[in-house]
C-alpha distance (Angstrom), angle and dihedral (degrees) to the residues before:
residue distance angle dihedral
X1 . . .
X2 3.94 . .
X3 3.42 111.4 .
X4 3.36 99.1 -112.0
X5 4.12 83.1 71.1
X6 3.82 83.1 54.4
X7 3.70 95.8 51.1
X8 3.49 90.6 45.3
X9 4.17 93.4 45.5
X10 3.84 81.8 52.9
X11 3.23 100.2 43.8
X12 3.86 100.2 50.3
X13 4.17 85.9 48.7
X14 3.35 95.2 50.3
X15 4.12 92.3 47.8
X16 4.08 81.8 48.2
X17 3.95 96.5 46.2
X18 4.03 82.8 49.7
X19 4.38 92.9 50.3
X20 3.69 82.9 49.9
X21 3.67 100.2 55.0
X22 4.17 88.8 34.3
X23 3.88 96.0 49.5
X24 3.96 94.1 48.2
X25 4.20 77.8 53.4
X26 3.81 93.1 44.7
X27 4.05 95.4 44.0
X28 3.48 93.5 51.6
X29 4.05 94.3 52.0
X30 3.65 86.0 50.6
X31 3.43 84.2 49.3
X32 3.41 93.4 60.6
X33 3.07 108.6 35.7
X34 4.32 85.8 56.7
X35 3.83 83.2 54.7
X36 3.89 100.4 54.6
X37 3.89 90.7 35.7
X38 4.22 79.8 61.9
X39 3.83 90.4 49.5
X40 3.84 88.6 48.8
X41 3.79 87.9 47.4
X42 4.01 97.6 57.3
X43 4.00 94.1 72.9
X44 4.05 140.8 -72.5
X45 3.76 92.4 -71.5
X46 3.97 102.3 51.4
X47 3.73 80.0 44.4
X48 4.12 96.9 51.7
X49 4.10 86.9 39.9
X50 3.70 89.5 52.4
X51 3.90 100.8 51.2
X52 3.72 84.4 47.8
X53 3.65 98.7 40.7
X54 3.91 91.6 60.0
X55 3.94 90.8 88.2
X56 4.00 135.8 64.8
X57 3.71 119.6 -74.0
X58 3.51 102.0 -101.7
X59 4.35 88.1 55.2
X60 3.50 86.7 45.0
X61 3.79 96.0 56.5
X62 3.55 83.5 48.1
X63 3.68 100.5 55.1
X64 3.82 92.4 43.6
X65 3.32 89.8 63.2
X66 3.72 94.3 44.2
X67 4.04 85.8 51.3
X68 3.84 93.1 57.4
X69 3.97 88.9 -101.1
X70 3.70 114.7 152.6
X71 4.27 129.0 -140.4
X72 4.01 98.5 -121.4
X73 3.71 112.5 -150.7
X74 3.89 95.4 -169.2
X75 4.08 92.6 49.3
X76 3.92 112.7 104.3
X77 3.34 145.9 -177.4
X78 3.53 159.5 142.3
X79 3.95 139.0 -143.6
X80 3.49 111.3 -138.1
X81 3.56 107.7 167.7
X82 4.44 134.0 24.0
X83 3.55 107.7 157.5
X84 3.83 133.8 148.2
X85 4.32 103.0 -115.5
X86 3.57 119.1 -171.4
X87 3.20 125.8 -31.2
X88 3.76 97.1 11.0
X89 3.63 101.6 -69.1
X90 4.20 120.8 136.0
X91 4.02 113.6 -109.3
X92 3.96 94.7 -160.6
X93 3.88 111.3 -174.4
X94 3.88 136.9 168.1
X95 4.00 144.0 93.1
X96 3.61 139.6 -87.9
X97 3.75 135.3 171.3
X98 3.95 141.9 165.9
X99 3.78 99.3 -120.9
X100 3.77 84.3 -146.8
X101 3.37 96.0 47.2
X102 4.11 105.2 40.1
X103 3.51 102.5 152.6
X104 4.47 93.2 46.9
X105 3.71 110.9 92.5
X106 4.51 120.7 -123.0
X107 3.59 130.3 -139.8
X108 3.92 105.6 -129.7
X109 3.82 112.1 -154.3
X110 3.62 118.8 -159.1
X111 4.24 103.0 -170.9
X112 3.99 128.5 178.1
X113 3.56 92.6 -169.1
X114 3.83 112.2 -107.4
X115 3.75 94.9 -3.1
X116 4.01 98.4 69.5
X117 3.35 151.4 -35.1
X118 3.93 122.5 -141.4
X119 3.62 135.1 -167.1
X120 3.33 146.4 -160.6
X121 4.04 146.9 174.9
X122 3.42 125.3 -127.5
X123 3.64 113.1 -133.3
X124 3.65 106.4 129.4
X125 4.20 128.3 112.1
X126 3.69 110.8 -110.8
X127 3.58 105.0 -176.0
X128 3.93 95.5 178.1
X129 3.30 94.5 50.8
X130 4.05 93.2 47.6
X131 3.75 84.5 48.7
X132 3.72 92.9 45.9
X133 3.94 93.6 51.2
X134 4.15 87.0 45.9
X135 3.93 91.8 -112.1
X136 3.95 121.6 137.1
X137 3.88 114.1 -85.2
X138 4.15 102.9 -105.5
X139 3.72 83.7 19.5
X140 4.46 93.5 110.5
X141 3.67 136.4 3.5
X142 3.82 107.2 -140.2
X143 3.90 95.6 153.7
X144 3.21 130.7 116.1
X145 4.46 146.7 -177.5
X146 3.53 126.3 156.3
X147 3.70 133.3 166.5
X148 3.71 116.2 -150.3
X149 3.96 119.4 -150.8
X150 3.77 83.2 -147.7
X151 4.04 100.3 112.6
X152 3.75 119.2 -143.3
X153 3.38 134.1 172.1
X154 4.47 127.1 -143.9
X155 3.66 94.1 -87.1
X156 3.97 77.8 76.2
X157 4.31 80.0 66.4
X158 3.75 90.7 50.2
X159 4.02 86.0 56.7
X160 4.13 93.9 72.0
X161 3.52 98.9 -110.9
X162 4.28 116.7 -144.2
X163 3.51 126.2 -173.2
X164 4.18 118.1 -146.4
X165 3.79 128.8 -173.5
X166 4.28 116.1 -152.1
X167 3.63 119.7 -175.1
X168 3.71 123.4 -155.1
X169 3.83 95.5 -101.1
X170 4.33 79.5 69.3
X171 4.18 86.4 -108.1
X172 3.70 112.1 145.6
X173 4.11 140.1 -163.9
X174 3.90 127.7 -174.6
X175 4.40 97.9 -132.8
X176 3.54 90.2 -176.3
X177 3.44 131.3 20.8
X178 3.73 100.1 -162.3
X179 3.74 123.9 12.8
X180 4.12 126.9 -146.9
X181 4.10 103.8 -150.6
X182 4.23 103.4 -143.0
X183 3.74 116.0 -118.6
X184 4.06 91.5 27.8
């Protein structure tokens, strides 16, 4: 082989060794930028809680206020699982309800400030927690377990993860503070 066949062997692994390490980059923007255009998609307040979510608790109380969000003191909740599944995505599971409110759906927001912001609906029958909360079994469906294809990794953990619920009536409650992501 001359050299110029080396260069050129070189060369063309070198360009392909780069496209490797640039397309992993690239699929994961596109990635996330498919994930937030979902978050956008699923109305005006999961889109309003999720540019405000994107920050640490004590900013997001903040901006919630700011946005015309109030604290509810009858909205409740729990988060029962975060845990990475396969493949890195989040399973995010638990309940919340507006124990005025029963039968009206929540928005739960799981946020790692300025890493990402995911929601979910609650929709899901809970009969321990109806029982627990002395309502009618059947009565609400405050429960809630989602797995997102969004992939992320345990620096997510490091990022002080806080779960919020919002009802449509723009009432808020923090159900967990601080959030430990399973399998981190």
């Amino acid at each position: 082989m001359t050299r110029r066949t080396l260069l050129m062997v070189f060369a063309g692994l070198g360009a392909a060794l780069a496209w490797a390490v640039l397309a992993d980059r690239i699929i994961e923007r596109i990635e996330t930028a498919l994930y937030w255009r979902e978050v956008r998609g699923r109305g005006d307040l999961a889109d309003e809680i999720g540019r405000l979510g994107n920050v640490d608790l004590w900013s997001f109380e903040r901006a919630a206020a700011a946005a015309g969000l109030a604290r509810s003191e009858t909205l409740k909740g729990a988060v029962d699982i975060v845990a990475l599944a396969d493949g890195g995505r989040l399973r995010f599971a638990g309940w919340a309800v507006d124990t005025r409110q029963t039968r009206k759906p929540a928005w739960v927001f799981l946020v790692a400030p300025r890493v990402a912001v995911f929601v979910v609906q609650t929709g899901n029958a809970r009969p321990d927690v109806a029982d627990a909360l002395l309502f009618p079994p059947g009565y609400m469906t405050p429960g809630f377990d989602a797995t997102f294809e969004h992939r992320i990794d345990c620096a997510t953990a490091k990022a002080r993860p806080y779960a919020v619920a919002v009802t449509q009536d723009r009432q808020y409650a923090v159900i967990a503070s601080q959030v430990a992501i399973g399998g981190c």
